[in-house]
N, C-alpha and C positions, 0 to 999 in steps of 0.2 A: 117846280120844274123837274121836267121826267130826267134828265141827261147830266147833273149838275154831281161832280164826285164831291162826298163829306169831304173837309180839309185834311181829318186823318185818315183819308187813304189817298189824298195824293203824293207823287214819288218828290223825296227829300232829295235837295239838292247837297251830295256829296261828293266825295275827292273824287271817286271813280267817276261819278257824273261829269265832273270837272274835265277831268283829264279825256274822260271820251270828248268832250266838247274843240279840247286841246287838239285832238287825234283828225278833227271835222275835217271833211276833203273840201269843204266850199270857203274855209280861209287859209288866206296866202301862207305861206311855210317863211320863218324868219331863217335865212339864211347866213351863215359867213361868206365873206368875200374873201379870203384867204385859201387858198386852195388848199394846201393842206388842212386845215381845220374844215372846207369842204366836205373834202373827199374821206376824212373821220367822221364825221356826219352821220354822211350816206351808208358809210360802214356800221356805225352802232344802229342804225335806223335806215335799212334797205326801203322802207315804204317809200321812206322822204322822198325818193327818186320818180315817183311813178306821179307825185304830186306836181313836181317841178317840172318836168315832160314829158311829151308821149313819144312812146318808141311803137313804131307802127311796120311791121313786116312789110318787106319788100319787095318784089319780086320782077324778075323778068325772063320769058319765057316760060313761066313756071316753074322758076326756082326762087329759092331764098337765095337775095343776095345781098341783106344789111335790114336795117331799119330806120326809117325815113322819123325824125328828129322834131318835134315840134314844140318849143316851151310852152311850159303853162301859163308860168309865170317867168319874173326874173329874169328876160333873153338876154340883158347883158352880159350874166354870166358865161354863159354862151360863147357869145360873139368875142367877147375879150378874148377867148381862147381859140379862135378864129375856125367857129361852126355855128351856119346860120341857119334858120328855120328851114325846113323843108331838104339841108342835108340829108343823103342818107349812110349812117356809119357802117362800112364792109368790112373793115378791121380793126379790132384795137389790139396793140400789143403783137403783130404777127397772128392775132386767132381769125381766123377766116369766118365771120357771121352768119355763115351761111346755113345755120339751122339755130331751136332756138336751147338745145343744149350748149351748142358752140356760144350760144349769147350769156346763156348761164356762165359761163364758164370765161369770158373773157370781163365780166362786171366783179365775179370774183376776183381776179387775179388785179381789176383796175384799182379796187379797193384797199389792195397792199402795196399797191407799185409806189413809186416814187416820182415815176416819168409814164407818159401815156403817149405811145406813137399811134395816131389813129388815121385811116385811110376813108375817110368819105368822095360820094360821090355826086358830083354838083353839074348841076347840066348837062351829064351824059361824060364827065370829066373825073380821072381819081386825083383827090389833092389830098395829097400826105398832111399832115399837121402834128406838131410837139406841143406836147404838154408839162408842165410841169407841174408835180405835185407836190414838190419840196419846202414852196415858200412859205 
């Protein structure tokens, strides 16, 4: 058969192969439920975040005004914190989201904080929300 690779040249299954397998975006991410050990997570490993939900630019009128929130997985975690699908977050921390440096920039600050005052907005509605990333 024309198409058949000899055995020694197919790729050896190694730690890198592993660990990219590890790395796969199509299985679920084991998470902590402890927020603090969360949100150190997300800090040693920023990807984690982009696996767990999407943050999707928002806009009205033609501006950036937050990013519209959607788990991948995991919505509980979410929700216990009281942010639901389809939120979209305009502030976290006093940083105004309305570009996606200012987003840069408040994920940074989210990842050392201790406390996260975030301002989403839900039905055309801003509803403040506390976080705690102490426990």
């Amino acid at each position: 058969p024309e198409n058949v690779t000899p055995i020694a040249m197919r790729p050896v299954e190694t730690a890198t192969t592993t660990q990219r397998n590890a790395n796969d975006n199509s299985q679920p991410v084991e998470l902590p439920t402890n927020q603090r050990e969360l949100r150190d997570t997300i800090a040693r490993n920023p990807a984690i975040l982009g696996r767990v939900v999407a943050a999707e630019p928002f806009q009205e009128i033609g501006k950036l005004v937050g990013y519209r929130i959607t788990p991948k997985q995991n919505p509980e975690i979410l929700e216990a914190q009281g942010i639901i699908a389809g939120d979209v977050i305009t502030r976290v921390n006093n940083i105004q989201l309305n570009s996606q440096k200012q987003g840069i920039r408040a994920l940074r600050n989210a990842v050392k904080a201790e406390n996260l005052e975030v301002v989403v907005l839900r039905d055309g509605i801003e509803v403040p929300i506390s976080i705690s990333l102490a426990q």
